[in-house]
C-alpha positions as CSV (number, residue, x, y, z in Angstrom):
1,X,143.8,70.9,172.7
2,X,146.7,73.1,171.3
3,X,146.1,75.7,168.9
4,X,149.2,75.6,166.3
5,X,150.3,78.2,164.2
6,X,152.2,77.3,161.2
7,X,154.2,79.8,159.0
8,X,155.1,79.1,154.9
9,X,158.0,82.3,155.2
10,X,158.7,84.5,152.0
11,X,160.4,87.7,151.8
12,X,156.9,89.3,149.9
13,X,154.2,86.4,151.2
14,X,154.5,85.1,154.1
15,X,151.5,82.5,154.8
16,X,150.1,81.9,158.0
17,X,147.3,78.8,159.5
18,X,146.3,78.3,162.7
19,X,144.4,75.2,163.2
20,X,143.3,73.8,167.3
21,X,143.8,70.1,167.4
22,X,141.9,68.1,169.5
23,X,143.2,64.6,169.5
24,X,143.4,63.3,165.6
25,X,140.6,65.8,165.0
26,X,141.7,69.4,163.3
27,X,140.2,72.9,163.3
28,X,140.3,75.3,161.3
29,X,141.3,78.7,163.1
30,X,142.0,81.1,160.5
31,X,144.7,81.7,157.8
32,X,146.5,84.2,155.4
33,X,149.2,85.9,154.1
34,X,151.1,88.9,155.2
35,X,152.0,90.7,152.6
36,X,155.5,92.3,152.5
37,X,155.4,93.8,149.0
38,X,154.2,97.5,149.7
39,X,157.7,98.3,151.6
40,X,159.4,98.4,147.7
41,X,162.5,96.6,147.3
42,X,164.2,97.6,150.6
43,X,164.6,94.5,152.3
44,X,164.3,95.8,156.0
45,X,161.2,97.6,156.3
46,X,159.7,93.8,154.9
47,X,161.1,91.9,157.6
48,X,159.6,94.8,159.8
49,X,156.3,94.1,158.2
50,X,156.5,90.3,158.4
51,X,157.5,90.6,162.3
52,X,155.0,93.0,162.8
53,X,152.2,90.7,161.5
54,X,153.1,87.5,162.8
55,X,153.4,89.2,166.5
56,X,149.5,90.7,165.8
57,X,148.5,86.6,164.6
58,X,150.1,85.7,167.7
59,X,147.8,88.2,169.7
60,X,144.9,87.1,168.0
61,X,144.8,83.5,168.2
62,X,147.0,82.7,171.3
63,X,148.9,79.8,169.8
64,X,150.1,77.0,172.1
65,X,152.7,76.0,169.4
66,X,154.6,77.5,166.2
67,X,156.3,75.6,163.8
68,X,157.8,76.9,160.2
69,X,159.3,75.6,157.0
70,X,162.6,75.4,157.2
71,X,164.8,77.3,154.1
72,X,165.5,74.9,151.2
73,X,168.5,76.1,148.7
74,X,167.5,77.9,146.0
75,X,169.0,77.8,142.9
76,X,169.5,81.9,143.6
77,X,172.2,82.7,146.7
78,X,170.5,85.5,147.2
79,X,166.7,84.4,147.4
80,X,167.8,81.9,149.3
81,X,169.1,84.6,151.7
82,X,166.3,86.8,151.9
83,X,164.2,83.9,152.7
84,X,166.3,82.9,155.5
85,X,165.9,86.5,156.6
86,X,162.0,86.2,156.8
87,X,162.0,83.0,158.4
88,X,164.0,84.9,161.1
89,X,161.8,88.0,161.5
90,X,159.1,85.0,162.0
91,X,161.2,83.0,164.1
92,X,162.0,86.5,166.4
93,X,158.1,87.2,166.8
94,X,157.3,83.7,168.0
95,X,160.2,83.8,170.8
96,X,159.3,86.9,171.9
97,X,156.3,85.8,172.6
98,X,157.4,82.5,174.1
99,X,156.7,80.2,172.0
100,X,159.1,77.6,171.2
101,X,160.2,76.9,167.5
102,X,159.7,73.7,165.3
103,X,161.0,73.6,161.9
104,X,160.1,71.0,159.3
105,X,161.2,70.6,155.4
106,X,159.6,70.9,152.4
107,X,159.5,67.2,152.2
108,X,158.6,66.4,155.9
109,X,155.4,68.8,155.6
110,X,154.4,67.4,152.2
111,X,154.9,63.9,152.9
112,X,153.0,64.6,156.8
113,X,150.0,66.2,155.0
114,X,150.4,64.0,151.7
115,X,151.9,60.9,151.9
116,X,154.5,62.1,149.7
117,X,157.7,64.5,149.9
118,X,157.3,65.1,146.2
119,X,153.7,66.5,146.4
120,X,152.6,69.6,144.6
121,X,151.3,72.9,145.4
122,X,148.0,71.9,144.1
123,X,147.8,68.5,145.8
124,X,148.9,70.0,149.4
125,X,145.9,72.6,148.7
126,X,143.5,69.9,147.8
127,X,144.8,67.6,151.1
128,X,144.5,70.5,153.5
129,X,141.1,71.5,151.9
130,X,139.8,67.7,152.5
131,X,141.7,67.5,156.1
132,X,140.3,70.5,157.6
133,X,136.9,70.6,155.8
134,X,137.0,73.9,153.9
135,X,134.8,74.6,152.0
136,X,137.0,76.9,149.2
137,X,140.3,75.9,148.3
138,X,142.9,78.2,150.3
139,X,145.4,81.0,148.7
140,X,148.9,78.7,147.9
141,X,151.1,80.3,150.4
142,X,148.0,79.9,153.3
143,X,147.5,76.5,152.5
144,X,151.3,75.6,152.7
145,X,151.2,77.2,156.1
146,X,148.7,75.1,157.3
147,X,150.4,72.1,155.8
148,X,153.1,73.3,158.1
149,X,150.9,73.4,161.3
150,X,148.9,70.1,160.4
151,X,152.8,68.3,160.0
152,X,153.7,69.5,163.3
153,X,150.4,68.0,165.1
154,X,150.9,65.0,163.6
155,X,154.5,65.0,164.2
156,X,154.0,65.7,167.9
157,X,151.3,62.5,167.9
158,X,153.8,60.1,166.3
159,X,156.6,61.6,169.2
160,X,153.4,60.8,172.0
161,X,152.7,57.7,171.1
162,X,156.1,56.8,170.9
163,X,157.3,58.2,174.4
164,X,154.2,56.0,175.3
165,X,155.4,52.7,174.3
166,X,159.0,53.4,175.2
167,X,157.6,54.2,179.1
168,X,155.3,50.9,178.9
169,X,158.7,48.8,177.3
170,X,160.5,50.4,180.0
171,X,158.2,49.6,182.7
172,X,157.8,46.0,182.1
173,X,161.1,45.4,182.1
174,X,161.6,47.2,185.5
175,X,159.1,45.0,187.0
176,X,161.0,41.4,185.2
């Protein structure tokens, strides 16, 4: 019964959702965004901000597992590198709390939560919605984050349930 804790990184939003999964059934735990935009322009005081508030998450919900969107290129060099940067400060707060890292793309996440890498933002909100029951439709940047932690669990199933039939394969043909 892990509790994951998915991260949609931004340099302003990040989004956060923590969901406990308990076999092929999902909880919702809580989710958000921190919001980086009140340290102005300076880049560093944000990446403080986003540490800051993804070490308080981790104190709060005790995740098992952490897993983030990996940076896609951006048409903009420099976007692209500031979201790198957040991803970082995010990646830095999880380790130092001992949690190992996944990271997924854009199109594993969509296609996980889905069934296609080429989804929307509003069709990953409306999926996530149905999977985990909400009852309102969560902020963009949140849902995206729980896409994240949803494409994780499922990812760590599908790895399971193959180490499963690769011990039974093996097995067998020890005993032939």
């Amino acid at each position: 019964m892990p509790i994951i804790l998915g991260i949609d990184p931004g340099s302003r939003l990040t989004g956060y959702g923590v969901i406990k999964q308990e076999g092929r059934k999902f909880t919702y735990l809580g989710s958000g965004c921190i919001k980086a935009i009140n340290a102005g322009k300076d880049l560093a005081p944000r990446l403080q901000t986003i540490f800051a508030g993804i070490s308080e998450i981790i104190i709060q919900f005790q995740p098992d597992l952490f897993a983030i969107e990996q940076v896609f290129m951006a048409k903009n060099p420099d976007s692209a590198l500031k979201l790198g940067q957040a991803r970082g400060a995010a990646i830095v707060a999880a380790t130092n709390s001992g949690l190992d890292v996944a990271e997924y793309s854009a199109r594993q996440i969509k296609q996980a939560v889905v069934g296609t890498g080429a989804a929307d933002k509003s069709q990953v909100q409306h999926m996530v919605k149905s999977i985990l029951k909400l009852e309102g439709t969560p902020q963009a940047d949140a849902a995206d984050a729980l896409a994240v932690a949803l494409c994780h669990a499922h990812s760590r199933e599908f790895i399971e349930k193959l180490a499963g039939q690769i011990t039974k394969t093996v097995r067998g043909r020890l005993r032939n």
